[in-house]
ModelCIF file with pLDDT and N, C-alpha, C, O atoms, coordinates in Angstrom:
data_MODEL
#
_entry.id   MODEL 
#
_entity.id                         1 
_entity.type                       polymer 
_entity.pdbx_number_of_molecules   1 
#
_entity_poly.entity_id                      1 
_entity_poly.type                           'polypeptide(L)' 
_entity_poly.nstd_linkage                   no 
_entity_poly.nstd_monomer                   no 
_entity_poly.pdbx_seq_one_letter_code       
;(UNK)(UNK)(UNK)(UNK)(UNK)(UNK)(UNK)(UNK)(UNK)(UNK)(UNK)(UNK)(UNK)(UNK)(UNK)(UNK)
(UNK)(UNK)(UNK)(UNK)(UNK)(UNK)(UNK)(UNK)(UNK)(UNK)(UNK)(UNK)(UNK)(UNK)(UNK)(UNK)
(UNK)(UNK)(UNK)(UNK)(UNK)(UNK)(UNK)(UNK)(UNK)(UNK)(UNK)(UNK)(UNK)(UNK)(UNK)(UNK)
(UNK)(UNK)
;
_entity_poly.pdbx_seq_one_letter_code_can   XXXXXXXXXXXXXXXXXXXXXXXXXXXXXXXXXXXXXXXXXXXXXXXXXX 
_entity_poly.pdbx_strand_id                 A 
#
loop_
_entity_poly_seq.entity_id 
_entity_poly_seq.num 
_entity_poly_seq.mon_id 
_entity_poly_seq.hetero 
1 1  UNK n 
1 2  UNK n 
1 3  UNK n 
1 4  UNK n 
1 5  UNK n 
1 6  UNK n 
1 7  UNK n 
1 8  UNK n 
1 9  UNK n 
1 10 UNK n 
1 11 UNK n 
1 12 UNK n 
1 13 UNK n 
1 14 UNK n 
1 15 UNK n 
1 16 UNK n 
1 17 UNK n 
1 18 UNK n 
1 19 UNK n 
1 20 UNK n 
1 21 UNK n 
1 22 UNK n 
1 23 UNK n 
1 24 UNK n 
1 25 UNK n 
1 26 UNK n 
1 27 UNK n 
1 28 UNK n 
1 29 UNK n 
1 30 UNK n 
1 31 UNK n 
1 32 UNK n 
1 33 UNK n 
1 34 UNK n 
1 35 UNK n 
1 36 UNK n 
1 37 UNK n 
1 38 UNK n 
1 39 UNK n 
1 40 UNK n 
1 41 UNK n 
1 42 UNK n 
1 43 UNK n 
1 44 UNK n 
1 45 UNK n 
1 46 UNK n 
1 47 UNK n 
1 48 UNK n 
1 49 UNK n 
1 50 UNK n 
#
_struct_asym.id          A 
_struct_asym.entity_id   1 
#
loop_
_ma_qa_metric.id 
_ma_qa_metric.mode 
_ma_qa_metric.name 
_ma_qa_metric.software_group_id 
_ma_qa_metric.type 
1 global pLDDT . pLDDT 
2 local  pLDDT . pLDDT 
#
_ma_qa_metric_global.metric_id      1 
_ma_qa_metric_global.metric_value   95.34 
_ma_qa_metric_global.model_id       1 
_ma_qa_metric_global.ordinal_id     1 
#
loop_
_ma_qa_metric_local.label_asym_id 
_ma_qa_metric_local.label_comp_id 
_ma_qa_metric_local.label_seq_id 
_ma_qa_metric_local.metric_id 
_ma_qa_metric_local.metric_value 
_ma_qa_metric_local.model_id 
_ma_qa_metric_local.ordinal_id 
A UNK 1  2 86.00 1 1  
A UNK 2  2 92.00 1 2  
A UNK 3  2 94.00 1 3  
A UNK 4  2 95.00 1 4  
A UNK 5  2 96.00 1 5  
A UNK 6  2 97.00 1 6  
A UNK 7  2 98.00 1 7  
A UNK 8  2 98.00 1 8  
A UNK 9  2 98.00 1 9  
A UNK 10 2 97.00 1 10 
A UNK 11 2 97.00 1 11 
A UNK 12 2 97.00 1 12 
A UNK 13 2 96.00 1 13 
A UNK 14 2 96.00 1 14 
A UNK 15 2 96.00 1 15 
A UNK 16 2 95.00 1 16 
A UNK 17 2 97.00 1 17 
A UNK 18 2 96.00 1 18 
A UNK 19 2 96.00 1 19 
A UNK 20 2 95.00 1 20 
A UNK 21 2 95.00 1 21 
A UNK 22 2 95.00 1 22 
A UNK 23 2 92.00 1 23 
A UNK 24 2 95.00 1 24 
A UNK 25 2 95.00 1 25 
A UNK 26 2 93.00 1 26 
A UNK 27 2 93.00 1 27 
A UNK 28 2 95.00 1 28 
A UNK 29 2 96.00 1 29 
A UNK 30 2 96.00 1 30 
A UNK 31 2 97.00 1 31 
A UNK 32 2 97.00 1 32 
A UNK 33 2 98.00 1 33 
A UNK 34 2 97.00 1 34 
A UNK 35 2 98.00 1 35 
A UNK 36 2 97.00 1 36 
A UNK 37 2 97.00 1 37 
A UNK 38 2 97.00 1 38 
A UNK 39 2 97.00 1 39 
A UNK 40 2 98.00 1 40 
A UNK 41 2 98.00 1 41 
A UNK 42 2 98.00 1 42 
A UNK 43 2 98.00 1 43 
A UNK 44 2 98.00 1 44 
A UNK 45 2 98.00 1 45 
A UNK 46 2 98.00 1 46 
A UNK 47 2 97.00 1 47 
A UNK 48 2 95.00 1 48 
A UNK 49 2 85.00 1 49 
A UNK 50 2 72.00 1 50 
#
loop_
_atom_site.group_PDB 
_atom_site.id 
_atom_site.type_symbol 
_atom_site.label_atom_id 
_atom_site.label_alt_id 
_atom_site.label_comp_id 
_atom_site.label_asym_id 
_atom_site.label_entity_id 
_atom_site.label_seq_id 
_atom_site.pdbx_PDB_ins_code 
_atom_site.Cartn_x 
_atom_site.Cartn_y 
_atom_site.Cartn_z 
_atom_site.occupancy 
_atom_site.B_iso_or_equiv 
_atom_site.pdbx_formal_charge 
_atom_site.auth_seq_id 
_atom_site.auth_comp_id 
_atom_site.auth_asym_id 
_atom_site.auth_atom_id 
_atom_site.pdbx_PDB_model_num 
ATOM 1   N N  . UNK A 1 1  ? 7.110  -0.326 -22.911 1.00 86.00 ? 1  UNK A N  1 
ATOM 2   C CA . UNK A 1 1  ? 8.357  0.262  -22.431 1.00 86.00 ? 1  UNK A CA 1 
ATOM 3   C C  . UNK A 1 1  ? 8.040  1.351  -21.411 1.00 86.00 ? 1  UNK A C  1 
ATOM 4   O O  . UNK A 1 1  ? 7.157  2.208  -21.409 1.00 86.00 ? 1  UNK A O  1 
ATOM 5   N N  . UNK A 1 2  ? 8.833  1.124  -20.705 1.00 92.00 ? 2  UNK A N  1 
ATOM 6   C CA . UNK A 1 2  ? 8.170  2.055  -19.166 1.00 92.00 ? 2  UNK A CA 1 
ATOM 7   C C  . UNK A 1 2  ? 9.117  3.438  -19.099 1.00 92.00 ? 2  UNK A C  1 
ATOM 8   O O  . UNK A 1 2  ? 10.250 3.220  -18.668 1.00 92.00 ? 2  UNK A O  1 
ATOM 9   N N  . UNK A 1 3  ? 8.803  4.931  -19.489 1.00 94.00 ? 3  UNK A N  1 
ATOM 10  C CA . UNK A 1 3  ? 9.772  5.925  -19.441 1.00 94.00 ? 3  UNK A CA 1 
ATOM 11  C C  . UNK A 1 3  ? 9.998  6.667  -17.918 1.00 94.00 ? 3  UNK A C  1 
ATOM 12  O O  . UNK A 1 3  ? 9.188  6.859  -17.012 1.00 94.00 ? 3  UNK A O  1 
ATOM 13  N N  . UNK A 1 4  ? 11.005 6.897  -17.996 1.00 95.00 ? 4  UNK A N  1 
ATOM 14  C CA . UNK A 1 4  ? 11.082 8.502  -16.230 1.00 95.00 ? 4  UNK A CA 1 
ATOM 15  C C  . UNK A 1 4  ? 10.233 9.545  -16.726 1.00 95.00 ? 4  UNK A C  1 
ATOM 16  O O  . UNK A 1 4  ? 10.309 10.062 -17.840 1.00 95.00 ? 4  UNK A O  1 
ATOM 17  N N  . UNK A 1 5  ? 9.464  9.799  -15.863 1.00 96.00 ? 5  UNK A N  1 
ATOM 18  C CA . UNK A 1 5  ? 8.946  10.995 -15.923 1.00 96.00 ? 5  UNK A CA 1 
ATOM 19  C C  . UNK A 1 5  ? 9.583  11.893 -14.336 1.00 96.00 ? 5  UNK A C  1 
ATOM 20  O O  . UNK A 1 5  ? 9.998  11.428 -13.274 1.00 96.00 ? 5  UNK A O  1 
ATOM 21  N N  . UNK A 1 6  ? 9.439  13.085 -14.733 1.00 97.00 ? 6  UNK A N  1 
ATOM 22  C CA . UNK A 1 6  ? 9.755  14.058 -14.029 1.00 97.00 ? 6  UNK A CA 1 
ATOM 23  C C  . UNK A 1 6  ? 7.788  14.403 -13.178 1.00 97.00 ? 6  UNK A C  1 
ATOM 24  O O  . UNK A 1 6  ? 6.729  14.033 -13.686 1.00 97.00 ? 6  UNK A O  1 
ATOM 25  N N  . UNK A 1 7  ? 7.971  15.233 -11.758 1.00 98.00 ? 7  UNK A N  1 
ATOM 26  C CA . UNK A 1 7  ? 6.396  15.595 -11.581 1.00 98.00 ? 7  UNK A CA 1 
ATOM 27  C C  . UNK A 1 7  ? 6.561  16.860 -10.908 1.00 98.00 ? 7  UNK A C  1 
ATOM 28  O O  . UNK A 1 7  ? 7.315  16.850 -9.935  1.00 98.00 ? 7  UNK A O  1 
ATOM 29  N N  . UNK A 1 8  ? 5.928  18.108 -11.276 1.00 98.00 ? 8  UNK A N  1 
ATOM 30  C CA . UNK A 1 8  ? 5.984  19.340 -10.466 1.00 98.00 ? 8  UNK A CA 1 
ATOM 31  C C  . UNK A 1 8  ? 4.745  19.696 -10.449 1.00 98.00 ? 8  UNK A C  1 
ATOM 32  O O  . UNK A 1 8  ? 3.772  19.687 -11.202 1.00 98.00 ? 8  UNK A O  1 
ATOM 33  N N  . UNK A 1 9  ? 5.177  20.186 -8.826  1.00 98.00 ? 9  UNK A N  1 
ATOM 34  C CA . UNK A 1 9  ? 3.587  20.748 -8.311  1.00 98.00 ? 9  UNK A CA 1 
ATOM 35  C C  . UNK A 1 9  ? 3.058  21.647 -9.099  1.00 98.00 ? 9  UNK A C  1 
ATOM 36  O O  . UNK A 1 9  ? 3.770  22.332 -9.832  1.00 98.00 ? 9  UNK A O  1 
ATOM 37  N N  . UNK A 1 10 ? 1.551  21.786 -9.055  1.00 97.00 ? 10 UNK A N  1 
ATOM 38  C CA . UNK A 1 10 ? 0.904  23.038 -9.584  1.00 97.00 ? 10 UNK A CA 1 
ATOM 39  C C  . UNK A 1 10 ? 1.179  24.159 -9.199  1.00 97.00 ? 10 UNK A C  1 
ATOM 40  O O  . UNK A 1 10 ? 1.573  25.120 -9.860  1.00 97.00 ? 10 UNK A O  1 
ATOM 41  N N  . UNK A 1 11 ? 0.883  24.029 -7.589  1.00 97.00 ? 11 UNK A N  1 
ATOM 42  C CA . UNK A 1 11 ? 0.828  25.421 -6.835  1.00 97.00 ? 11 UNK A CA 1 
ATOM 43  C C  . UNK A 1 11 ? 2.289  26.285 -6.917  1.00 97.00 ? 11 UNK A C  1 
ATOM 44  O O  . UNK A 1 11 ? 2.389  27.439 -7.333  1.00 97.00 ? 11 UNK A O  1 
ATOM 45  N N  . UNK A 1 12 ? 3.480  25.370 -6.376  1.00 97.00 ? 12 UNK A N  1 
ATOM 46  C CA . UNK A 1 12 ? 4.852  25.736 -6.554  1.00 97.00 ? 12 UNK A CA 1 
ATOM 47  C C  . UNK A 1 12 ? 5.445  25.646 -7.197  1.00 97.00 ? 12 UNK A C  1 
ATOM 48  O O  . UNK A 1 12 ? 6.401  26.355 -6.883  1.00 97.00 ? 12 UNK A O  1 
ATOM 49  N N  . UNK A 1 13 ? 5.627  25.171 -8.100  1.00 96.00 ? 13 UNK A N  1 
ATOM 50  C CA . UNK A 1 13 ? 6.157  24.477 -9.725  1.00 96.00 ? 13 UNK A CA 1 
ATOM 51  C C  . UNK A 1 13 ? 7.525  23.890 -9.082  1.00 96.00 ? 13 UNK A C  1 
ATOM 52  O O  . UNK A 1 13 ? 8.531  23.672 -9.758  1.00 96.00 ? 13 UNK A O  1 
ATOM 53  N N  . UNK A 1 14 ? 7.439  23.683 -7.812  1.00 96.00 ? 14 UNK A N  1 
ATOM 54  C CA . UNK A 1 14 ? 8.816  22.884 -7.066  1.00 96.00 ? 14 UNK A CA 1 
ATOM 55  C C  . UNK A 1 14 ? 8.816  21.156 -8.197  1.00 96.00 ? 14 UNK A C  1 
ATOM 56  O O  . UNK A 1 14 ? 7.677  20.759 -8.443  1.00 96.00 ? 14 UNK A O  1 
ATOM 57  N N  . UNK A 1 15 ? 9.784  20.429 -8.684  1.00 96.00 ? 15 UNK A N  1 
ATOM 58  C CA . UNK A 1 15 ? 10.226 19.224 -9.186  1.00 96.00 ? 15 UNK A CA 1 
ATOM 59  C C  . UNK A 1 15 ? 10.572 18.789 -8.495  1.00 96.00 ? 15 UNK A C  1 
ATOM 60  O O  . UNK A 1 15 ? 11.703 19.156 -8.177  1.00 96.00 ? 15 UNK A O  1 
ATOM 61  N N  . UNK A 1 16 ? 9.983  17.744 -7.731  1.00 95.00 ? 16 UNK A N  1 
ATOM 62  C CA . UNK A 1 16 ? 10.713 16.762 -6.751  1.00 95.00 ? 16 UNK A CA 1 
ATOM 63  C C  . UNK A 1 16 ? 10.468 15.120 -6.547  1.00 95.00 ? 16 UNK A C  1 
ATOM 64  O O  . UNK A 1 16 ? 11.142 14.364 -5.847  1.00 95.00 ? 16 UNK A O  1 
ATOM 65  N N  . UNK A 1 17 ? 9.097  14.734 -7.512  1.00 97.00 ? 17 UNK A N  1 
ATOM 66  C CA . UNK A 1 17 ? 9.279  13.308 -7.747  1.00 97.00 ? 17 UNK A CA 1 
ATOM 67  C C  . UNK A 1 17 ? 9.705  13.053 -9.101  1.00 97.00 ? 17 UNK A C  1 
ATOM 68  O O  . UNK A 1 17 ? 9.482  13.768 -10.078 1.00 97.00 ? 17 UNK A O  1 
ATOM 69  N N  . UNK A 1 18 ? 10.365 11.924 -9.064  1.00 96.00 ? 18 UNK A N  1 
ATOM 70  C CA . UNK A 1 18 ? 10.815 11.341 -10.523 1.00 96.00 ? 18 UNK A CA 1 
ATOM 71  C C  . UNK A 1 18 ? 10.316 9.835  -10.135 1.00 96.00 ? 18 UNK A C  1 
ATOM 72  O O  . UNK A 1 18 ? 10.541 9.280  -9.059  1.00 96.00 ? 18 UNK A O  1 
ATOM 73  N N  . UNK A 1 19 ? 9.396  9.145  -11.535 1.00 96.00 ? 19 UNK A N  1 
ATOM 74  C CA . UNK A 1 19 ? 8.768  8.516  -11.168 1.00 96.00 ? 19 UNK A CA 1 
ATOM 75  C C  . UNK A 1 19 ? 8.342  7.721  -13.085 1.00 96.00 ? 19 UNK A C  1 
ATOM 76  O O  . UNK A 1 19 ? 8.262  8.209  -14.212 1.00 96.00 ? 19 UNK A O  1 
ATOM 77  N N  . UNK A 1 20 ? 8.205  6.532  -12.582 1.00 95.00 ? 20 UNK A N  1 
ATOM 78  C CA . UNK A 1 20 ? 8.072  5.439  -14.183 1.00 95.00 ? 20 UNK A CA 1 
ATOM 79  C C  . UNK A 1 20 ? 6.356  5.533  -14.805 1.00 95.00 ? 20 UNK A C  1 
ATOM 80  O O  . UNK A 1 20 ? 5.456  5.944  -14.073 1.00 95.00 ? 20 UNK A O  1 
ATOM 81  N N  . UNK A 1 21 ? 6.115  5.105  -16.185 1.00 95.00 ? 21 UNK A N  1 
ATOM 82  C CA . UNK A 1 21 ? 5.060  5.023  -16.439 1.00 95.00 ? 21 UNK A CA 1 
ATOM 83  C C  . UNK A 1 21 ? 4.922  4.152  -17.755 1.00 95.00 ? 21 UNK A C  1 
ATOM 84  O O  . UNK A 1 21 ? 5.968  4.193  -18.403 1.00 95.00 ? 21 UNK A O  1 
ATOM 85  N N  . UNK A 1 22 ? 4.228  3.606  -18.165 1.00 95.00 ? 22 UNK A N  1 
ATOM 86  C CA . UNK A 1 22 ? 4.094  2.298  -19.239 1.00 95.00 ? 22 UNK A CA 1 
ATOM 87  C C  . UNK A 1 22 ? 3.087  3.446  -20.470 1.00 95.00 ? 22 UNK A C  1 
ATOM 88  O O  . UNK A 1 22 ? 1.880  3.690  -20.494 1.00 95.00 ? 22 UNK A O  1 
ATOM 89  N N  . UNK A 1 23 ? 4.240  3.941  -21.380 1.00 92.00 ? 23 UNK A N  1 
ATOM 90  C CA . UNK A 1 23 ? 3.609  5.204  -22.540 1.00 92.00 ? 23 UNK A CA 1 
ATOM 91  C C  . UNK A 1 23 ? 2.459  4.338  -23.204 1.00 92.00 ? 23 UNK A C  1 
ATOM 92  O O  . UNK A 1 23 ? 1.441  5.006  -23.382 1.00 92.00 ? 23 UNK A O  1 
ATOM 93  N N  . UNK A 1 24 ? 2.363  2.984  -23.626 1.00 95.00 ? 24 UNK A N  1 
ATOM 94  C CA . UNK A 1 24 ? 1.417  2.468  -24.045 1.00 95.00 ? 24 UNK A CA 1 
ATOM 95  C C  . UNK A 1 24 ? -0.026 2.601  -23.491 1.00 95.00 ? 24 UNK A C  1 
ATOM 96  O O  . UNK A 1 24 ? -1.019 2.932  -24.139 1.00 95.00 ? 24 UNK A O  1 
ATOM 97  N N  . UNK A 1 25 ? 0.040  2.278  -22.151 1.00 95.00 ? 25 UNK A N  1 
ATOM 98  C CA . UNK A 1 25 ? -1.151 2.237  -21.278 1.00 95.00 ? 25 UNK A CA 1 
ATOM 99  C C  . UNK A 1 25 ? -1.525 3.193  -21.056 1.00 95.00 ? 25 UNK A C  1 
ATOM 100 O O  . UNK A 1 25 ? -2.717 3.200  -21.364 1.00 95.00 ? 25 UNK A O  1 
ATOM 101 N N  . UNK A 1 26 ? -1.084 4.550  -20.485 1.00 93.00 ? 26 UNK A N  1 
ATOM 102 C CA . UNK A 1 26 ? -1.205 5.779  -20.382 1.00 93.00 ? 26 UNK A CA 1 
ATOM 103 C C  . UNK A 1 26 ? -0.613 6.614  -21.068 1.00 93.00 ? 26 UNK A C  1 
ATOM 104 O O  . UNK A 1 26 ? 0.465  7.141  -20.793 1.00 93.00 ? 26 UNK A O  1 
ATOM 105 N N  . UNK A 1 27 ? -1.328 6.808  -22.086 1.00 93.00 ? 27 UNK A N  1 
ATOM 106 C CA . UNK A 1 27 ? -0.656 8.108  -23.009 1.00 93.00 ? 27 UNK A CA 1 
ATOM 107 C C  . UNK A 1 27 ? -0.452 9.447  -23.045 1.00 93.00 ? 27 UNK A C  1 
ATOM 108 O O  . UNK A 1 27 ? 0.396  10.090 -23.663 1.00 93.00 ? 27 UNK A O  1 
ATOM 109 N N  . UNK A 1 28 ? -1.926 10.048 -21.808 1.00 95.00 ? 28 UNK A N  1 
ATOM 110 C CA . UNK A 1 28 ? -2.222 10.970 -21.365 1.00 95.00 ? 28 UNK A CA 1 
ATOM 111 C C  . UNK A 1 28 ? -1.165 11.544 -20.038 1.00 95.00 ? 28 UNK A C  1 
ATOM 112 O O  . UNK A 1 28 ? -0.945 10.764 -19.111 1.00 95.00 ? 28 UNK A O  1 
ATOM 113 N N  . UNK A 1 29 ? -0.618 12.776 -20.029 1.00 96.00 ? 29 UNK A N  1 
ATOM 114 C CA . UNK A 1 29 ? -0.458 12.900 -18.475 1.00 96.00 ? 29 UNK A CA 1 
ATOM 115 C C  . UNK A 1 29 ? -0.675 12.502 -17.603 1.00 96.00 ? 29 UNK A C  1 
ATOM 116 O O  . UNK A 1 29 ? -1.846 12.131 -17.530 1.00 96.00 ? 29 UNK A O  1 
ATOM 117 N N  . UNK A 1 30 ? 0.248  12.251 -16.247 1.00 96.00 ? 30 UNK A N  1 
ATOM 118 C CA . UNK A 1 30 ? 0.006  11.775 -15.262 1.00 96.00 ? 30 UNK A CA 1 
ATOM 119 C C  . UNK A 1 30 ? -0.176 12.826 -14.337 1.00 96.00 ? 30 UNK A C  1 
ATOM 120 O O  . UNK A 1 30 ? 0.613  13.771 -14.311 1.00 96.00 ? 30 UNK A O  1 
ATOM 121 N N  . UNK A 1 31 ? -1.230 12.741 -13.507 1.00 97.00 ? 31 UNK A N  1 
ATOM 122 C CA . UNK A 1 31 ? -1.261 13.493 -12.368 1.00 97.00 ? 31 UNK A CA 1 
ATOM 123 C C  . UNK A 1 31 ? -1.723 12.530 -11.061 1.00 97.00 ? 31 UNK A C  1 
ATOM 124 O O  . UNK A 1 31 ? -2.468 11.553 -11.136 1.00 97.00 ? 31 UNK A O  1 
ATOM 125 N N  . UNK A 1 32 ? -1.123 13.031 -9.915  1.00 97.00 ? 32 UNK A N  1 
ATOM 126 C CA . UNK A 1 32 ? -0.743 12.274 -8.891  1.00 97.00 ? 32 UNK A CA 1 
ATOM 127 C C  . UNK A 1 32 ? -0.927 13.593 -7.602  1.00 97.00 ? 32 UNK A C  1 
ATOM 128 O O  . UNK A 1 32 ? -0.432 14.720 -7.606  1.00 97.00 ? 32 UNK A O  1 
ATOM 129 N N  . UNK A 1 33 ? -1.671 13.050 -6.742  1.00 98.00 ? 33 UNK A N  1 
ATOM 130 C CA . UNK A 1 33 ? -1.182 13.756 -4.861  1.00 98.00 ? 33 UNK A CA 1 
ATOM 131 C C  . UNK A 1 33 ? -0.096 13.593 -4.729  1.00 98.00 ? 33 UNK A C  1 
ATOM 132 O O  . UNK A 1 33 ? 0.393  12.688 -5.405  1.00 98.00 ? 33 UNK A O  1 
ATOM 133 N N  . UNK A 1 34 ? 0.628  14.215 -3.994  1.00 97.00 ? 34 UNK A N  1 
ATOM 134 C CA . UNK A 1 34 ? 1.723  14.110 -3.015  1.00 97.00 ? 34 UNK A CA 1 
ATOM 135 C C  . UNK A 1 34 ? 2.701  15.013 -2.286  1.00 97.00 ? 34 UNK A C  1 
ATOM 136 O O  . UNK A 1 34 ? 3.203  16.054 -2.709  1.00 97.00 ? 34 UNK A O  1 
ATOM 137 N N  . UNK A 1 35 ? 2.902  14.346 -0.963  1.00 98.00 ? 35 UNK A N  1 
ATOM 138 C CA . UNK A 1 35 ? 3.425  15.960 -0.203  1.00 98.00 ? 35 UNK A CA 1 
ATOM 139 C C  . UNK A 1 35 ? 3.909  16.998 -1.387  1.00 98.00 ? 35 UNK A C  1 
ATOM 140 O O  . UNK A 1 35 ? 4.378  16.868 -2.518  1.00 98.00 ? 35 UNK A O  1 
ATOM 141 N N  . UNK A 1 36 ? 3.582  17.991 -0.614  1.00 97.00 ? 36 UNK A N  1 
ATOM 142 C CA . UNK A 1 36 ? 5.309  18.993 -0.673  1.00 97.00 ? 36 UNK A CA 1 
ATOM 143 C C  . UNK A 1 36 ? 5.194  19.726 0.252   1.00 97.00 ? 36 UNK A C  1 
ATOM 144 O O  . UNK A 1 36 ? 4.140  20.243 0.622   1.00 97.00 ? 36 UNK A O  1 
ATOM 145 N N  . UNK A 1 37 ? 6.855  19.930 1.005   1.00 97.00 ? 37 UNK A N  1 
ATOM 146 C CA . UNK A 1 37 ? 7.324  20.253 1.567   1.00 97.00 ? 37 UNK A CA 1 
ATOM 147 C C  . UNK A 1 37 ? 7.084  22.140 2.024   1.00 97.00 ? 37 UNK A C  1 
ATOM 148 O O  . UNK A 1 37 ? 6.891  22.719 3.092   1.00 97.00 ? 37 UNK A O  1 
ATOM 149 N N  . UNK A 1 38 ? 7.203  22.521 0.827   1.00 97.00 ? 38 UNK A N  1 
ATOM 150 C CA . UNK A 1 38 ? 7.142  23.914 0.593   1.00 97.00 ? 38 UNK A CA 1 
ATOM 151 C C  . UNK A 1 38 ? 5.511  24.316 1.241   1.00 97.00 ? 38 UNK A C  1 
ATOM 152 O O  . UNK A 1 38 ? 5.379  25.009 2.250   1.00 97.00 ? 38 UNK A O  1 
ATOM 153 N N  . UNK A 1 39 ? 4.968  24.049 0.878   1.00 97.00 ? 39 UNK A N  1 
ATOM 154 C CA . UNK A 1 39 ? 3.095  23.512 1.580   1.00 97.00 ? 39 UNK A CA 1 
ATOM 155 C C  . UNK A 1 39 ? 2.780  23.349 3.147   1.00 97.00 ? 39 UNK A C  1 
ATOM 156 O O  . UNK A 1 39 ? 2.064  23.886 3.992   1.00 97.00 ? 39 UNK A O  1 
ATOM 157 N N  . UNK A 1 40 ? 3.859  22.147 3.048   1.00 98.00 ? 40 UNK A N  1 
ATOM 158 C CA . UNK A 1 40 ? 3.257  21.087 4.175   1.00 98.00 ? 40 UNK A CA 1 
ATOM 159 C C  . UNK A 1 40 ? 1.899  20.587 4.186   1.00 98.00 ? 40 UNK A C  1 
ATOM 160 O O  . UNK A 1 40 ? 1.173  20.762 5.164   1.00 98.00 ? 40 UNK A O  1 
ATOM 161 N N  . UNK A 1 41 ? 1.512  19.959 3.124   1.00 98.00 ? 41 UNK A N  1 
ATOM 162 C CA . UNK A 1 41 ? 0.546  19.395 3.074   1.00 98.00 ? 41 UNK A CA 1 
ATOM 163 C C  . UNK A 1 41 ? 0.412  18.969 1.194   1.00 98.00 ? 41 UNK A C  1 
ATOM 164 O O  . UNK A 1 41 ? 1.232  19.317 0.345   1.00 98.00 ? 41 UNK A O  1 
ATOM 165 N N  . UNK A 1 42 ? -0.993 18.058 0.919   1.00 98.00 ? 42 UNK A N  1 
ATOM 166 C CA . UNK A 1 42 ? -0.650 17.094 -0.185  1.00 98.00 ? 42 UNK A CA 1 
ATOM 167 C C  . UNK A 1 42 ? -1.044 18.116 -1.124  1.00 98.00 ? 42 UNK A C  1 
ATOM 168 O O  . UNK A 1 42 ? -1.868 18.985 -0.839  1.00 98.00 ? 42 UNK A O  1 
ATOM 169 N N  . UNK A 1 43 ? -0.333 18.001 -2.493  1.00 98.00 ? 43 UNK A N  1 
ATOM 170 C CA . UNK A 1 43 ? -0.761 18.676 -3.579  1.00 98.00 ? 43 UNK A CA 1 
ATOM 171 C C  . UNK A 1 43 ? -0.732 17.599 -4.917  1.00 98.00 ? 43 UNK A C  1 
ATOM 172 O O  . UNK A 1 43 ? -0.405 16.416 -5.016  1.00 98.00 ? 43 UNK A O  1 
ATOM 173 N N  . UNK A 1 44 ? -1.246 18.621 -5.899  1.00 98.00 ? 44 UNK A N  1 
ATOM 174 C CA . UNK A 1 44 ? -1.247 18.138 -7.436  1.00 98.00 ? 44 UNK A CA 1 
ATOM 175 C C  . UNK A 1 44 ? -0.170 18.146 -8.105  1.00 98.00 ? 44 UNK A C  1 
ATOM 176 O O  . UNK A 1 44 ? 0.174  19.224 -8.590  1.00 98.00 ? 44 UNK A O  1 
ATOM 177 N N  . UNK A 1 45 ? 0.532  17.142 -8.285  1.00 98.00 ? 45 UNK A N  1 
ATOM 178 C CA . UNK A 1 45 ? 1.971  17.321 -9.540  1.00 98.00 ? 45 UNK A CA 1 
ATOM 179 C C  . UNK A 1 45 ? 1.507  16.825 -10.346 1.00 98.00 ? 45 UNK A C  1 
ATOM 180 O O  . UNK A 1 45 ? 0.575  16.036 -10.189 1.00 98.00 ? 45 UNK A O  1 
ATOM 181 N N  . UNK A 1 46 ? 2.035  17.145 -11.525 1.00 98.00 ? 46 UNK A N  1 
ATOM 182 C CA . UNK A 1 46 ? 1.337  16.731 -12.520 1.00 98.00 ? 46 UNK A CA 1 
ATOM 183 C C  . UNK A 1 46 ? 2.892  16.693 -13.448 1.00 98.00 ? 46 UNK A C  1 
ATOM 184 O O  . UNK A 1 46 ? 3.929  17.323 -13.241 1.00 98.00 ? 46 UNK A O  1 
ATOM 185 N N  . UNK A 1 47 ? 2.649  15.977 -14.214 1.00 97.00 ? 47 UNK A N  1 
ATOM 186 C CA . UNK A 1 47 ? 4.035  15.367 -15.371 1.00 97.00 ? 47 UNK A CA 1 
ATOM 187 C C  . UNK A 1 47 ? 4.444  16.300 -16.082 1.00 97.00 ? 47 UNK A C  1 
ATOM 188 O O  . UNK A 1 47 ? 3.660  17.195 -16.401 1.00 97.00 ? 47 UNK A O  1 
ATOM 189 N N  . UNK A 1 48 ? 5.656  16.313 -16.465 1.00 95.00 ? 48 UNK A N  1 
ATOM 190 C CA . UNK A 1 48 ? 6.202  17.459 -17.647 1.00 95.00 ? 48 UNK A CA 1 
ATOM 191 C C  . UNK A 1 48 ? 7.295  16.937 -18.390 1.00 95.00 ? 48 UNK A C  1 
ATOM 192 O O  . UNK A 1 48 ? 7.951  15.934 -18.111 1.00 95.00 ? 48 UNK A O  1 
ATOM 193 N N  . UNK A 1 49 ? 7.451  17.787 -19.465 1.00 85.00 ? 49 UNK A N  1 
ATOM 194 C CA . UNK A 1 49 ? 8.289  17.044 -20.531 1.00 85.00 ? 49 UNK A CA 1 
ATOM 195 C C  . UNK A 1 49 ? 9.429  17.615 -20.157 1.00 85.00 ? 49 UNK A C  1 
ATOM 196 O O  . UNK A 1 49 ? 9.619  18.705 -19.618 1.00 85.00 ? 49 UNK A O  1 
ATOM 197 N N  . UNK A 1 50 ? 10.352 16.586 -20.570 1.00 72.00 ? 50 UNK A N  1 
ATOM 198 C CA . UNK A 1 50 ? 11.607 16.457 -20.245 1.00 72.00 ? 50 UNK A CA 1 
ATOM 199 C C  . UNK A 1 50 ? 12.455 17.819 -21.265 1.00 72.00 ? 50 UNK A C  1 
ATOM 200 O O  . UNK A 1 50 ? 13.674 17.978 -21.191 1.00 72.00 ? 50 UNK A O  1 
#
């Protein structure tokens, strides 16, 4: 079963991807690159509980 996860940057704690994940396969946090804006350039978001 695949849940929403929410992803906020490290650096800014800005929330701005929402994004799926299969809880079976990955049980652990997700962490992921990707812009942010606030930056301008790629950072670490990393998953948080809802």
């Amino acid at each position: 079963m695949r849940n929403n996860i929410i992803l906020e940057c490290v650096e800014t704690g800005e929330r701005l991807y929402l994004t799926s994940k299969n809880q079976r396969n990955t049980p652990e946090r997700l962490e992921l690159k990707k812009y942010s804006p606030k930056l301008r350039r790629k950072a670490i978001f990393r998953e948080i509980k809802k």
